[in-house]
C-alpha positions, 0 to 999 in steps of 0.5 A, spaced: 207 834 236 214 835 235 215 840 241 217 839 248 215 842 254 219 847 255 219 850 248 212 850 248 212 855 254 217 859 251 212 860 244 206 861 250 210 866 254 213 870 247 206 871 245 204 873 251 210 878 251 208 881 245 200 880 245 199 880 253 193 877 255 189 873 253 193 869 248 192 863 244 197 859 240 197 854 235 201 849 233 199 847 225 204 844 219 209 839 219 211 840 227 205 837 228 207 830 225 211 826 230 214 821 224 216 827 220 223 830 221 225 837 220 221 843 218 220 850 220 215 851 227 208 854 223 203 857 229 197 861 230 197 867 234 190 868 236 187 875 239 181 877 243 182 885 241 185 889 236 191 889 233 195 894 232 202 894 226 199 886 225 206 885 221 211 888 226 208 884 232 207 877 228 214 879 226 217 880 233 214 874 236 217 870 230 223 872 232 224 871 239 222 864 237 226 863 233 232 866 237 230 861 242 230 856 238 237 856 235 236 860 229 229 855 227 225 858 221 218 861 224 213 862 221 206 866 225 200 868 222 195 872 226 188 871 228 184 878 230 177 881 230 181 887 225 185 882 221 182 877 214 182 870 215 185 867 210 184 859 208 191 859 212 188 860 218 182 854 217 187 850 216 191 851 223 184 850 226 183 844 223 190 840 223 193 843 228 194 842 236 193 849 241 199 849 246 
């Protein structure tokens, strides 16, 4: 996995800003793959409750990732009892690594 320590804290703790407690994030796509270089950071949140304004939210924890991370494209999708899963989201459950 392509984070460090510190990183991963700050994406658990941007999370937990937006989303409160409890929180799950997962880390999936090319970040995953310590031989790959590059890429965006791709995660999934994941909520116990219903979320209100999906986008916005997902949209907001992107983006202080992303300022923290110099800039660093970020790509968030959610997982919520109110929301659809795609095949996305397999995908991170599948390959990806919780944080």
């Amino acid at each position: 996995m392509r984070l460090t320590s510190s990183q991963i804290e700050m994406i658990r703790n941007a999370a937990q800003v937006v989303f409160g407690d409890p929180v799950r994030v997962t880390l999936f796509g090319s970040r995953v793959d310590d031989h790959a270089k590059g890429g965006d950071v791709d995660l999934m949140v994941e909520v116990p409750n219903i979320v209100d304004e999906p986008a916005l939210k997902g949209a907001r924890v992107a983006s202080l990732i992303s300022r923290a991370m110099n800039g660093r494209k970020v790509d968030v999708i959610l997982k919520a009892p109110n929301l659809k899963t795609q095949p996305i989201h397999e995908i991170a459950v599948r390959n990806g690594v919780l944080l």
